[in-house]
C-alpha positions in Angstrom: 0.0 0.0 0.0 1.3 3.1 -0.8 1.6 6.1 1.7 -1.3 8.2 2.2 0.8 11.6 1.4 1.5 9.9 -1.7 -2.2 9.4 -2.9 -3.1 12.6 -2.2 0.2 14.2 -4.1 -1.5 12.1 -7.4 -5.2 13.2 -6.7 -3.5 16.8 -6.4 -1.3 15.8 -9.8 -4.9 14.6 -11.3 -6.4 17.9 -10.0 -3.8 20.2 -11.8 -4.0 18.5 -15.6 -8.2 18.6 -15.2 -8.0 22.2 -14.4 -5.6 23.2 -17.0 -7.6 21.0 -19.6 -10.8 23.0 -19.0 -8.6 26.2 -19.2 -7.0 25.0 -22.1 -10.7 24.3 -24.0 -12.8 27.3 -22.4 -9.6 29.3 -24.3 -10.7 27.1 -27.6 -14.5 27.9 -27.0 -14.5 31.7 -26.5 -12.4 31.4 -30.1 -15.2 29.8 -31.9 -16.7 31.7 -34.8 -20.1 31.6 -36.1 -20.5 32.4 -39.6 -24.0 33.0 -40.5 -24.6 30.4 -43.2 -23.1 27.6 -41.9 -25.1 28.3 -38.4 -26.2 24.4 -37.9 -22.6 23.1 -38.2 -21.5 26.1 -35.4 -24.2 25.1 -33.4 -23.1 21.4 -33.5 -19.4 22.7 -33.1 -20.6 24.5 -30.2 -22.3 22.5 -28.9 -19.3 19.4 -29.0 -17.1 21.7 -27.4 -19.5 22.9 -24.4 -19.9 18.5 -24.0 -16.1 18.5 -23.9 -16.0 21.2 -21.4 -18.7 19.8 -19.4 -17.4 16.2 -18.7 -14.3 18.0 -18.4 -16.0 19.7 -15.1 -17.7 16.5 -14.1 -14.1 14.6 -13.8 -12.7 17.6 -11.7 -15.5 17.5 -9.2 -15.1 14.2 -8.8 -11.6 14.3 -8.1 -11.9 17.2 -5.8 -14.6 15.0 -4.1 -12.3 12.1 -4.0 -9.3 14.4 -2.5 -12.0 15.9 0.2 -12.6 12.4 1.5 -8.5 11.3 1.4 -8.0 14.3 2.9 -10.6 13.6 5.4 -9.1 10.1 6.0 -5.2 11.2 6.9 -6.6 13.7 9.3 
């Protein structure tokens, strides 16, 4: 078993890449363009990239949960 400072340093590590991810593709969403006669293929391009963004936010609260409750734990 490894030590608990150690699982929390890779929840932390985990943490750190989920955040930047969502940084990296709320940067690529405020970029998209809509151009006005191709609006259902922007709205499906939005639309992909607000899914990506939002399972993006769903991993990152569950690791933030599952840090909360290590963290709980080693206390």
């Amino acid at each position: 078993m490894e030590p608990k400072g150690y699982e929390l340093l890779k929840i932390e590590t985990k943490i750190t890449v989920l955040e930047k991810e969502l940084s990296a593709l709320f940067a690529d969403f405020k970029k998209t363009e809509f151009p006005e006669e191709h609006i259902t293929i922007a709205e499906n391009e939005v639309f992909q990239k607000l899914e990506k963004m939002h399972l993006c936010c769903l991993n990152l609260l569950d690791t933030y949960r599952e840090y909360t409750k290590n963290l709980k734990n080693n206390i």
